[in-house]
Structures are given as C-alpha cells and as structure tokens.
ZARO-299445 format. One record per residue (C-alpha): x, y, z; residue in one letter; chain. Coordinates in Angstrom, 2 decimals, padded with zeros to 5 digits. Last residue first. Layout:
BEGIN
{{X Y Z} A A},
...
//
This chain:
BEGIN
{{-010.71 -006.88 -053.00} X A},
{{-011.74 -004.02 -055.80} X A},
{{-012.12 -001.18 -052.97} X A},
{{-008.80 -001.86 -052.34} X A},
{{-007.42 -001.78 -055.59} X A},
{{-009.57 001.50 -056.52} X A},
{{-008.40 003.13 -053.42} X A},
{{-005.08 002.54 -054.77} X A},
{{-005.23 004.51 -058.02} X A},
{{-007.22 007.32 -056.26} X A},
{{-004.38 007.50 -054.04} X A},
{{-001.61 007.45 -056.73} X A},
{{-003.54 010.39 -059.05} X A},
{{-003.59 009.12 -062.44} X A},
{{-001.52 010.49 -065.23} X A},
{{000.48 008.68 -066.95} X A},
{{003.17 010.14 -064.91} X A},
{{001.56 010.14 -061.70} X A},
{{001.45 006.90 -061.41} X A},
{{005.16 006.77 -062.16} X A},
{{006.20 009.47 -059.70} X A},
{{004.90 007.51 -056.35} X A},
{{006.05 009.65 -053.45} X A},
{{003.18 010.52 -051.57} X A},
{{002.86 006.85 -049.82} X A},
{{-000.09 006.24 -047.78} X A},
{{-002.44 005.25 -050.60} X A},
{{001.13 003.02 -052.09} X A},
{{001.49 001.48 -048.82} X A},
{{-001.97 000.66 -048.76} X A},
{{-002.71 -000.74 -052.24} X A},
{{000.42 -003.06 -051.53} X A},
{{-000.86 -005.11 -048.87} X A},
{{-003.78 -005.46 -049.97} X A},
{{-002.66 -007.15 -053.37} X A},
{{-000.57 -009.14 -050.95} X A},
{{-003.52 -010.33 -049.06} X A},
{{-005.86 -010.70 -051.89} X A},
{{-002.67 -012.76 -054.15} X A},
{{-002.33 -015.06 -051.12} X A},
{{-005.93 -015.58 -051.05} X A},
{{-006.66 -016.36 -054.62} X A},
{{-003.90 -018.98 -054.72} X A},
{{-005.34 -021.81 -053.95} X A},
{{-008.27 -020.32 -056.46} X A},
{{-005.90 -020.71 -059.65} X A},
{{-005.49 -016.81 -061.19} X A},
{{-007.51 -016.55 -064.07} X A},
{{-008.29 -012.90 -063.69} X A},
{{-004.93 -012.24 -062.29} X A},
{{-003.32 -013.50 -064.58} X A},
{{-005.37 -012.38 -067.33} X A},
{{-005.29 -009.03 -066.24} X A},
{{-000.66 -008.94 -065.93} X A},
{{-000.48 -010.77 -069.84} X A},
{{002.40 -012.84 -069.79} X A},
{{005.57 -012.88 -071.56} X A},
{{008.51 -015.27 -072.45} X A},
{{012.20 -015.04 -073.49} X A},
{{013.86 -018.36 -072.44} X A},
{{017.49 -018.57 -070.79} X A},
{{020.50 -021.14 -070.71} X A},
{{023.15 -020.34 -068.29} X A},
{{024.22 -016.84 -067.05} X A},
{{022.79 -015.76 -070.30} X A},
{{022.62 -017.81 -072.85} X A},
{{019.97 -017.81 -075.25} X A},
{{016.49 -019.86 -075.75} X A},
{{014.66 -018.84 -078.46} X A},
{{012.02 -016.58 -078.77} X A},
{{008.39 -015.64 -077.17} X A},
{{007.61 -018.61 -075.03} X A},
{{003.77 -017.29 -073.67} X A},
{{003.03 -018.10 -070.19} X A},
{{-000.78 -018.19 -069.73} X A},
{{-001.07 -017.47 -066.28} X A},
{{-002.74 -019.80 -064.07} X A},
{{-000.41 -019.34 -060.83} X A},
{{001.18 -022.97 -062.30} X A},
{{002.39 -020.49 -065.16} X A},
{{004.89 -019.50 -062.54} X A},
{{006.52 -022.90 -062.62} X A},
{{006.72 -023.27 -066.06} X A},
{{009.17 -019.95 -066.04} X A},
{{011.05 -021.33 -063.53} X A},
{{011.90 -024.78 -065.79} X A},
{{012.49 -022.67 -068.51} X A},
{{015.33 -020.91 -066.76} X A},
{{014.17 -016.96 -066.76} X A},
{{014.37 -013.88 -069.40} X A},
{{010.93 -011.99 -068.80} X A},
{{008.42 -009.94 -069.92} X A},
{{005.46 -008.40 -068.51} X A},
{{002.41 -006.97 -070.67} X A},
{{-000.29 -004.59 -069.52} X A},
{{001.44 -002.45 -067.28} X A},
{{-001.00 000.19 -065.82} X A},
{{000.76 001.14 -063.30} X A},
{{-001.97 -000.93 -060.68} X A},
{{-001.35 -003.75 -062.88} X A},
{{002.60 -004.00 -062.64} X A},
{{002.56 -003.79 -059.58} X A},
{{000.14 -006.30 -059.24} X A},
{{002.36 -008.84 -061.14} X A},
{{005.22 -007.89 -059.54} X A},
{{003.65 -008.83 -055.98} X A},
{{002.77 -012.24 -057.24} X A},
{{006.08 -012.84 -058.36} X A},
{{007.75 -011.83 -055.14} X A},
{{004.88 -014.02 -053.19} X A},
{{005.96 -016.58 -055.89} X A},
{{009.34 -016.58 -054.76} X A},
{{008.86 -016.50 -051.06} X A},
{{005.99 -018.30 -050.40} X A},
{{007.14 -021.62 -052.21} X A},
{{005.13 -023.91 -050.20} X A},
{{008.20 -025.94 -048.37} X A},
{{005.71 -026.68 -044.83} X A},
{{002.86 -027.37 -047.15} X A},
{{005.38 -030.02 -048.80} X A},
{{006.00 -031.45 -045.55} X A},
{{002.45 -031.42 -044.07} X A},
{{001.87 -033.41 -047.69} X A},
{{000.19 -030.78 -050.13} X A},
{{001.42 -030.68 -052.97} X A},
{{002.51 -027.78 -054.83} X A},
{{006.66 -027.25 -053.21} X A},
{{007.37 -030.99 -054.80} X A},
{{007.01 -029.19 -058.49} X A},
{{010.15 -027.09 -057.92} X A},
{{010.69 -023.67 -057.46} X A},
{{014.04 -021.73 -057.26} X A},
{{015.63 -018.05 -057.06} X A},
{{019.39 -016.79 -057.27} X A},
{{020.57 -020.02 -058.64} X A},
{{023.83 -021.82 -057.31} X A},
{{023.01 -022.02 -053.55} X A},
{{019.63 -023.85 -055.00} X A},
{{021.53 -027.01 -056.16} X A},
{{020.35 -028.98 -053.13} X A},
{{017.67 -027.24 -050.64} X A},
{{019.02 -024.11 -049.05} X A},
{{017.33 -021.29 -050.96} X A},
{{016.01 -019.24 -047.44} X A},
{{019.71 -019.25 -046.04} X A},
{{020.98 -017.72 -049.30} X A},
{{019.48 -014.38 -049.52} X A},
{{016.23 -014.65 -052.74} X A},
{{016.63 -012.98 -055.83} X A},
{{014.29 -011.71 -058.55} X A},
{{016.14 -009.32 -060.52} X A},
{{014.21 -008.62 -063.61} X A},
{{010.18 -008.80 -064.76} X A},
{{010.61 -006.21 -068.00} X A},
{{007.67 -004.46 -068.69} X A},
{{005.25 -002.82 -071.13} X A},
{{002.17 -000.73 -071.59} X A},
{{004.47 002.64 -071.45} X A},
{{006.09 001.08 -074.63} X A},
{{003.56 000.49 -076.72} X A},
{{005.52 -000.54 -079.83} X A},
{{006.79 -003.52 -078.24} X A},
{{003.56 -005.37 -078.39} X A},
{{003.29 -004.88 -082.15} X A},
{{006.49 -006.84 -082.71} X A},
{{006.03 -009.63 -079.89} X A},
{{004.15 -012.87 -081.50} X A},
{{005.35 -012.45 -084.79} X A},
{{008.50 -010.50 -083.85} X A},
{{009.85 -014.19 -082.43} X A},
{{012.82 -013.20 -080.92} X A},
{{015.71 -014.39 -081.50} X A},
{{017.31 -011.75 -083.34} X A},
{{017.94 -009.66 -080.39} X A},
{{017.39 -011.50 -077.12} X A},
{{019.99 -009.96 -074.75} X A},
{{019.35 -006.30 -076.00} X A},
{{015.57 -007.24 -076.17} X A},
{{015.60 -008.81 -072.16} X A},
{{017.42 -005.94 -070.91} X A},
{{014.56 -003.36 -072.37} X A},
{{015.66 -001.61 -075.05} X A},
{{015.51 002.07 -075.81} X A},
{{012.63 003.01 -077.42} X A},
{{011.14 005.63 -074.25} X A},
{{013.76 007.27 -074.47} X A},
{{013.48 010.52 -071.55} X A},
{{010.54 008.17 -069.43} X A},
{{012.95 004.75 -069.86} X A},
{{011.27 001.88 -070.73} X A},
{{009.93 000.11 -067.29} X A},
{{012.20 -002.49 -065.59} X A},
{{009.77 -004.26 -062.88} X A},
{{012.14 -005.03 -060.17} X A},
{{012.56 -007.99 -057.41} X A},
{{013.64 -008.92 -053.61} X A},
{{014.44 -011.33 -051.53} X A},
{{015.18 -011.45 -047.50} X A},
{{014.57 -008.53 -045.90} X A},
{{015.36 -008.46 -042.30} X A},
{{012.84 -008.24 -039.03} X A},
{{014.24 -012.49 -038.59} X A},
{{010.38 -013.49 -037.53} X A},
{{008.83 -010.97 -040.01} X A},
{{010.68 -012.06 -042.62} X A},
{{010.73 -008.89 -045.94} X A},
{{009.75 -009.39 -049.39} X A},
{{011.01 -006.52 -051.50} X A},
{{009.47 -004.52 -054.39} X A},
{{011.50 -002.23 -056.48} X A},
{{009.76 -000.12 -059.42} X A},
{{012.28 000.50 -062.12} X A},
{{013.11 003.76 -063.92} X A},
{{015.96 004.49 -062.35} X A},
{{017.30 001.12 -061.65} X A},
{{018.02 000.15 -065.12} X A},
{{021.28 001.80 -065.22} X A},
{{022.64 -000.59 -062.76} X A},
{{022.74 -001.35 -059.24} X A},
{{024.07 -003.60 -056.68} X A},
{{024.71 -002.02 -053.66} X A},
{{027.16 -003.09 -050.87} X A},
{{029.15 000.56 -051.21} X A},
{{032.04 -001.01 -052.40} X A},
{{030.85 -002.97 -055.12} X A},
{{031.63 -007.06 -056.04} X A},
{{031.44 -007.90 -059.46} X A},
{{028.29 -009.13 -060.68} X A},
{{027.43 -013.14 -061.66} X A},
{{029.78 -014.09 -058.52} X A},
{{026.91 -016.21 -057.49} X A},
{{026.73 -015.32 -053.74} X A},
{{028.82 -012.38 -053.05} X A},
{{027.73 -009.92 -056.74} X A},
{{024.12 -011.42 -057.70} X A},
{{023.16 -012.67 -053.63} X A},
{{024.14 -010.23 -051.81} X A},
{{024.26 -007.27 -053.99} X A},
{{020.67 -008.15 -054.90} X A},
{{019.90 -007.45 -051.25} X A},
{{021.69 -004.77 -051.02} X A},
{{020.27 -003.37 -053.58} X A},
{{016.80 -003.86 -052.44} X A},
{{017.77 -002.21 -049.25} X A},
{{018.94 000.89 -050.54} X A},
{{015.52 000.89 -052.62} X A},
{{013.72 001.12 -048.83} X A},
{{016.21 003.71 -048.46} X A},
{{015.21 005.62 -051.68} X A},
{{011.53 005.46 -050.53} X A},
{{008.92 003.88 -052.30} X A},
{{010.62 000.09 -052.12} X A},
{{006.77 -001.76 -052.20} X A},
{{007.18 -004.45 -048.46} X A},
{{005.72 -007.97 -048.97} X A},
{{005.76 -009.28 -045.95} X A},
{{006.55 -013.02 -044.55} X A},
{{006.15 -015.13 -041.92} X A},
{{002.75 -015.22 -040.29} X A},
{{001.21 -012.99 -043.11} X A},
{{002.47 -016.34 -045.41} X A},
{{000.40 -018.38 -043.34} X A},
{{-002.96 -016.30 -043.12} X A},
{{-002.81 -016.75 -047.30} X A},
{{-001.78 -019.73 -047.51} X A},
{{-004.64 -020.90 -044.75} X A},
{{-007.46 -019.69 -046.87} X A},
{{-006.72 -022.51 -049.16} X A},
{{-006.24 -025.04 -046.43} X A},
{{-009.09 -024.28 -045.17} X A},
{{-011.35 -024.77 -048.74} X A},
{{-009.87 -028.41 -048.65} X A},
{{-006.85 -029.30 -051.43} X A},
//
C-alpha cells in the first residue's frame, strides 16, 4: 500500500464518519437506541422496550462511544467499555459471569485482581443498512479479510465503521487508564482486530453465547504502540477527535475518580499526536 493511500484512510473516514464520546446523558440516549435497534428489532437477542432504549445494569458504569455519518447526520453504531462497578468493585464483569470455569486463570488470575486497570469491550453494533453484505443482517458487527486489500473496490468496503468503533475503545480505554480490555466476540472478529497489530490473547474456551464465543484480551499500550502504520492515521484522527471532546467536556466522573483532572488528561493526548 503507497504512503497516500495511508494518509488517505484517515482524510476518508473524516469524509464520512465521526466518532462522537456519549458524555452527556442524551448523547447515551442515543447509544441505546442504537443498540435497541439492532440487539432488541434486528436480532431479536433482547426483548423489545418501550422507551426504544436498550440498557442494562452495566450501563452505569460504562463509557459509551458512538460513531456517527456525517452524510445521513444520524448515528449509526455504537460501543461500551464495561468498567467494574465504583460501589463493588469485585463484581463480575459480563464476560467472567458468562465464562466461569473456562477461563484460563493462568493467563488471567492476577489480571483480575486490579480491577480499576480493567475492562470489558461490550456492545459493538452497527444499524442494519451499513452491514448489508450476505450473512451480516444476522450479526450485529462484521469484518472480513476482503475489506484489507486494496482493489478500488475493497478500498471502497475498508471496514471504517467497526474498527473506527474499536479503535475509539481502545483510546478510551487508555486515556482512563485501562490497561487491559476484554472481550467475548466470534473468533473470526476477534482475528480481525488483531490485524490493527494487537496481540490478541485467547484467554478460555469457547462458550455459547448468542452462538459460539471466545474470551480474549489485549493490552490497550501495546496496541497502540504497535499499531500497523496503515492504520496510524485513522487512529491520530480519532485519537484527536476524542481528546477534544473530552478537554471541552466538564462532565467526565471517571477521570476524575482516579484522580486526574479530565483536561489535563486530554491535553496530554493531544499534545502526544
């Protein structure tokens, strides 16, 4: 791939898409109705609520991020980063209540001890009329190896949506401080993220949960530090991106809470890029 078309994945997805940090309780609104749309109308995996919001008891201590089209003005996908709760801090994570057992404590025991250094990665869903390709109406996200070449056609399919929702979690997740991120995802998904230049680490066997899942982790630095260089400018724009709405946001309680001031915190990210 030529140094231009590099840069251009990062000036392409500012053409079409934004990634937009939910800060405000109606930017969250917005997040649940997206997952509403797609986890409760789409795949029938939720039941249908009344109020158009899909939520759970997660939600309160999660930080939302949503990916919004700037051609349509709508948001179209969405994500959380599920964060132990503040008032018990040992209750599971979604991922540990699913997994039990079958996790490999070898490779995760220690890790879960330090619970305000960890993260679950957790509803990551795309609207249905940006997942149209065959056999994507039935998941709520996709990637597939065609979407990495770099054919006009394929360049035209680059995957900006769910890994621009990945990418986003992931520096969420380091400017809180979040070491580790976990998550329960098809196999085949997980795989694809490691294409960023993660080291994905399989941490248990797989389980069912709304077909077959695998428990995995990643470390949030070394992704970014090793982070493949076609994808060093889409990660600088959306890192951007999000260092300003959180420096011009004064409601960010989870900074706060382990104790760094949220527009110090940013100005660091930016000053970093």
């Amino acid at each position: 791939m030529s140094q231009n078309e590099i840069i251009n994945i990062g000036a392409t997805f500012s053409e079409h898409f934004e990634i937009v940090p939910a800060l405000s309780e109606e930017l969250k609104n917005e997040a649940f109705r997206v997952r509403h749309q797609v986890y409760c109308e789409d795949l029938n995996y939720e039941s249908q609520r009344a109020s158009k919001y899909e939520t759970d008891e997660y939600d309160i201590n999660a930080l939302h991020l949503l990916m919004k089209s700037v051609r349509l003005n709508k948001f179209i996908g969405c994500t959380r980063l599920i964060r132990p709760s503040i008032d018990d801090p040992h209750q599971p994570l979604p991922f540990e209540k699913c997994c039990g057992n079958t996790l490999d404590h070898s490779k995760v025991g220690s890790l879960l001890l330090s619970r305000n250094k960890i993260a679950e990665v957790s509803r990551l869903a795309v609207i249905s009329e940006f997942r149209r390709r065959k056999g994507e109406s039935e998941r709520p996200i996709n990637l597939s190896d065609e979407d990495y070449g770099i054919s006009n056609y394929a360049r035209f399919r680059f995957p900006y949506i769910p890994l621009g929702l990945f990418i986003g979690t992931v520096e969420l997740a380091y400017i809180h401080h979040i070491d580790i991120l976990f998550m329960l995802t098809e196999k085949r998904l997980a795989m694809h993220f490691s294409k960023l230049g993660a080291n994905l680490d399989f941490i248990g066997m797989p389980v069912e949960h709304r077909g077959v899942r695998v428990p995995s982790m990643v470390n949030t630095v070394e992704i970014i530090k090793n982070m493949k260089p076609m994808f060093r400018p889409l990660y600088n724009l959306i890192s951007k991106t999000i260092c300003e709405s959180l420096s011009r946001s004064t409601q960010n309680p989870f900074i706060i809470q382990i104790g760094s001031d949220p527009q110090n915190t940013a100005n660091q990210q930016l000053n970093r890029l």
